[in-house]
C-alpha positions in Angstrom: 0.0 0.0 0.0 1.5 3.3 -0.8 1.7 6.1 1.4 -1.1 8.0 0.7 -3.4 5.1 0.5 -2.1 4.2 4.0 -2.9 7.9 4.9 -6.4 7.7 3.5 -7.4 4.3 5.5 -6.0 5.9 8.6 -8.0 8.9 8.0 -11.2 6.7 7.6 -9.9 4.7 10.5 -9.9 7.5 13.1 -12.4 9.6 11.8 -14.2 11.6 14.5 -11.3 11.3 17.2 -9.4 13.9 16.7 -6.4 11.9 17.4 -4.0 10.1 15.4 -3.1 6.1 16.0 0.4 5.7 18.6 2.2 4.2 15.5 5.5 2.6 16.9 7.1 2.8 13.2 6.9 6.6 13.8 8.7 6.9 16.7 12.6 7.3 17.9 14.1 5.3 20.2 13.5 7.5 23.0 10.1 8.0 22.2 10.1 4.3 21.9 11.1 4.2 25.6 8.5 6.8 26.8 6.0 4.2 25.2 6.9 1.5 27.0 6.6 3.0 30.7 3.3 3.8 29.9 -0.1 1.4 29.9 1.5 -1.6 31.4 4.6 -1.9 28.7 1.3 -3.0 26.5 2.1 -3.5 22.6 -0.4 -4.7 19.5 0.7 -6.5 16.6 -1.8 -6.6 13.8 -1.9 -9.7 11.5 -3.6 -10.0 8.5 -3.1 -12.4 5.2 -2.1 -11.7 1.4 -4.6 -13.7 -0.1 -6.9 -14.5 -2.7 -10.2 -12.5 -1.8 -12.7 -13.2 -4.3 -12.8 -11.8 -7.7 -13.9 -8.5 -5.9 -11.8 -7.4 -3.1 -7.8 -6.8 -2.7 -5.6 -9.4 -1.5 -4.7 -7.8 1.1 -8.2 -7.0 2.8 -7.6 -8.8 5.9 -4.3 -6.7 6.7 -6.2 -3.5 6.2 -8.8 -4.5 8.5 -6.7 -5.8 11.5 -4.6 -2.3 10.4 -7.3 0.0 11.0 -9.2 -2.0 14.0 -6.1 -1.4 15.8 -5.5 1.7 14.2 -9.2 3.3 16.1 -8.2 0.9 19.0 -4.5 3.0 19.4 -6.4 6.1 18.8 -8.8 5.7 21.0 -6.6 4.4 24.1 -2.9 5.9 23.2 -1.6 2.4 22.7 1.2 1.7 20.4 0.7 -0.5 17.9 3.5 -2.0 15.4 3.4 -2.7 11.3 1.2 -5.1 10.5 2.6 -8.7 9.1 1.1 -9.2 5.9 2.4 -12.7 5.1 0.7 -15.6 7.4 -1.0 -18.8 7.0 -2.9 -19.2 4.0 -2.0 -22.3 2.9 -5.9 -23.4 2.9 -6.7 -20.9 -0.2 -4.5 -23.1 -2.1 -2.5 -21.8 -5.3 -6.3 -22.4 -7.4 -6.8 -18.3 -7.7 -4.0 -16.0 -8.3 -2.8 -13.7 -5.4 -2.2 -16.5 -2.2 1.3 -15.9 -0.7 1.5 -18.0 2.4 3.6 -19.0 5.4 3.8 -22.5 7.0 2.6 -22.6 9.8 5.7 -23.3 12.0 7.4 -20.4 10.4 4.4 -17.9 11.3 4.7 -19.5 15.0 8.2 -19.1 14.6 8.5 -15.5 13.9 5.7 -14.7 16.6 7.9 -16.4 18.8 10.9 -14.2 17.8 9.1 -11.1 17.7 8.3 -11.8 21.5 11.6 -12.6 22.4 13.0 -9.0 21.3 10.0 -7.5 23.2 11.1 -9.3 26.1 14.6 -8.2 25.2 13.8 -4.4 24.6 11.4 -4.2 27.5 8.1 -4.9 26.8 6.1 -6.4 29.4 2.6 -7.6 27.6 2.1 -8.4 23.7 -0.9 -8.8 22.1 -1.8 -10.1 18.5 -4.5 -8.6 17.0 -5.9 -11.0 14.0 -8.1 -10.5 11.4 -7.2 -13.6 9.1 -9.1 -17.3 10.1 -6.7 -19.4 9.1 -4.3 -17.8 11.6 -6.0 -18.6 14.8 -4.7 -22.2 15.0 -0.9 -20.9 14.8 -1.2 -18.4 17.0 -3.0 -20.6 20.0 0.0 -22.0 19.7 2.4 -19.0 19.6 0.8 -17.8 22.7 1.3 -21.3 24.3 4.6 -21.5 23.9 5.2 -17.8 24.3 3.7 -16.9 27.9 5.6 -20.9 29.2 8.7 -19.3 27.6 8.6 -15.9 28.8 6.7 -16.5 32.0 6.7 -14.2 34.4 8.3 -11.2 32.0 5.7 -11.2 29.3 2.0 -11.5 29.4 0.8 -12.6 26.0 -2.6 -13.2 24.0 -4.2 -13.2 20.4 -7.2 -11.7 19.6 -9.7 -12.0 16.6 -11.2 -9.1 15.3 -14.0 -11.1 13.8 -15.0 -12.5 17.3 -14.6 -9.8 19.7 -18.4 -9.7 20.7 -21.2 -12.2 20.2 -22.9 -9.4 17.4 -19.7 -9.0 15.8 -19.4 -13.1 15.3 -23.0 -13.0 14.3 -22.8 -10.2 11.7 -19.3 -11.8 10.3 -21.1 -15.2 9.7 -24.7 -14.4 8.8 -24.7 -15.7 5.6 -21.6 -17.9 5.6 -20.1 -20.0 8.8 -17.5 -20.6 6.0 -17.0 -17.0 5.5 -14.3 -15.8 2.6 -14.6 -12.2 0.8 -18.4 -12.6 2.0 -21.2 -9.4 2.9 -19.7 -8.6 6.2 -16.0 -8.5 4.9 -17.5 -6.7 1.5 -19.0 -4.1 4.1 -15.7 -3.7 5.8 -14.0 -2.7 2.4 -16.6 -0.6 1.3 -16.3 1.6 4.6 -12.6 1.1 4.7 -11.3 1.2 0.9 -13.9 1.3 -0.9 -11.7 2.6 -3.8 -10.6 -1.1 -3.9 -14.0 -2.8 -4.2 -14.8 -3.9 -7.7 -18.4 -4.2 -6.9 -19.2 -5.3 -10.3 -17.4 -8.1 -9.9 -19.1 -9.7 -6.7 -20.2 -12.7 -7.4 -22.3 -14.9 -4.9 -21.3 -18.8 -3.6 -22.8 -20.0 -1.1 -21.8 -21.9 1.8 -21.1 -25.6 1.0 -19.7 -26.7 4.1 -22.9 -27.0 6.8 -23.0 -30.4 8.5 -19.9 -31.6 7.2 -17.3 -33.7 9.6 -13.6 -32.9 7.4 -12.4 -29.5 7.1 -11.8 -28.5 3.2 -9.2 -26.2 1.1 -11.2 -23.6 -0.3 -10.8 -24.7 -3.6 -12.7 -27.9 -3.0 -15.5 -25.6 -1.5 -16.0 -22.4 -3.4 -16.4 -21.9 -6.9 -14.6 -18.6 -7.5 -12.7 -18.2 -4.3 -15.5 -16.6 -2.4 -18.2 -17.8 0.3 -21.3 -16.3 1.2 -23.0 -13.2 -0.1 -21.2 -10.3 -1.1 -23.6 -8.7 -3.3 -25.6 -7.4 -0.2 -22.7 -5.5 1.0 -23.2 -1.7 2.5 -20.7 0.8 3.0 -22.9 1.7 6.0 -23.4 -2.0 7.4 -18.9 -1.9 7.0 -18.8 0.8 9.0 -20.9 -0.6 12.2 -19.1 -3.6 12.2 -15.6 -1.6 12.1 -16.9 0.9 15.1 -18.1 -2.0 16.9 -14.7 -3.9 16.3 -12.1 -1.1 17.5 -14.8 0.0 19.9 -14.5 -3.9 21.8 -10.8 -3.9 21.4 -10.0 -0.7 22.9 -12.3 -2.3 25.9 -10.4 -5.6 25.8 -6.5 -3.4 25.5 -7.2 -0.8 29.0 -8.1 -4.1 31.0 -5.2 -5.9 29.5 -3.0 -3.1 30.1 -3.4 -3.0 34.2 -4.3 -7.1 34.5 -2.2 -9.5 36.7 -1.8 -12.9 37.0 -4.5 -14.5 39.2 -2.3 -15.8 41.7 1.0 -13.6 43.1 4.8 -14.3 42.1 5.4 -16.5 45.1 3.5 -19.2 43.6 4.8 -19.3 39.8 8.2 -17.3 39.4 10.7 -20.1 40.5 9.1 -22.4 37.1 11.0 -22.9 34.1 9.8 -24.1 30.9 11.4 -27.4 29.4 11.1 -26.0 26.2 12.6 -22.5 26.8 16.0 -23.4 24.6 13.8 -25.2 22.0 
């Protein structure tokens, strides 16, 4: 994304604020610093996908909606947030449709893993990943996993879905596809978002194949053209409901994760070392 595209989606991302996103890219070191001594040593990492998205909508839709849901989220609280990683697992889009660039998933753990360790390293003290891609969420439950046995005691770590924040949001992503993929609620999202990079003439409906079935599928054994669900009955409007609704739940879920504690005090955990810690 160029510059002033990136510009533009921030723009539409913080609109009505009055405030800009904490982007860490944009800081110096000791600005960096500063940062860190403030709301708990709490950073965000959005993830998104380069992907196939239907004949419609860019490949890179989900890493411009985890960008700006944690764009209004950083506005919102002052929380930094880093670059998004636009390369992750995508493996189930197969090489069918033009556009999928994917990870394994091992190296996307891997690198998750890494990224923690210089957070640790350079002083971070909680890390969470901020996801707007499905076939992600596997990976990182295991990222985190290994990451807060690794680190325990120095870095509090979770990942977080944008597209199950709240039981509405989950209902509105999956109204017409439990499948979802480039479907009317991630249609809406663009529309509000980029919708310079809709080709709205080009949504084409395939519906959900998958109900009541007991193997999980590669998309290209499911959808026709790359797409599930409806995208035809897309809003600009409905995009921008889910979006508000989104940031709105993880700005909530970042200021209590930015003063939480472990249940239980030091005395009981901080003498445990992980097995795997050298792995």
């Amino acid at each position: 994304m160029s510059i002033s595209a990136d510009s533009q989606l921030e723009c539409i991302a913080t609109a009505g604020l009055n405030r800009p996103a904490h982007k860490l890219e944009r800081l110096a070191w000791p600005d960096v610093a500063e940062a860190q001594r403030q709301h708990g040593g709490l950073i965000i990492l959005p993830t998104g996908a380069t992907e196939q998205h239907g004949p419609h909508l860019p490949i890179n839709c989900d890493t411009i909606i985890a960008e700006a849901v944690c764009w209004r989220a950083s506005a919102l609280t002052g929380i930094p947030v880093l670059p998004a990683l636009p390369f992750t697992v995508s493996v189930g889009h197969t090489a069918k449709w033009p556009g999928t660039f994917s990870l394994r998933h091992e190296t996307h753990i891997a690198i998750l893993r890494e990224l923690a360790a210089w957070a640790v390293a350079s002083g971070w003290k909680r890390f969470i990943i901020v996801n707007s891609h499905f076939g992600n969420d596997a990976s990182q439950r295991v990222a985190v996993d290994q990451i807060r046995t690794e680190f325990l005691g120095r870095l509090q770590v979770s990942a977080k879905n944008t597209f199950n924040l709240t039981p509405s949001i989950w209902q509105a992503m999956i109204a017409d596809a439990e499948d979802l993929h480039a479907n009317k609620a991630e249609t809406d999202l663009l529309l509000h978002l980029t919708p310079n990079l809709v080709h709205t003439g080009r949504a084409a409906d395939d519906a959900d194949r998958t109900a009541g079935l007991v193997f999980p599928y590669p998309v290209a054994q499911t959808s026709l053209n790359g797409v599930t669900g409806f995208p035809s009955r897309a809003t600009a409007e409905a995009g921008q409901q889910i979006f508000h609704e989104m940031a709105e739940a993880l700005a909530e879920t970042l200021v209590r994760a930015s003063t939480e504690e472990p249940p239980l005090p030091p005395e009981h955990w901080q003498h445990l070392t992980s097995p795997f810690q050298h792995s």
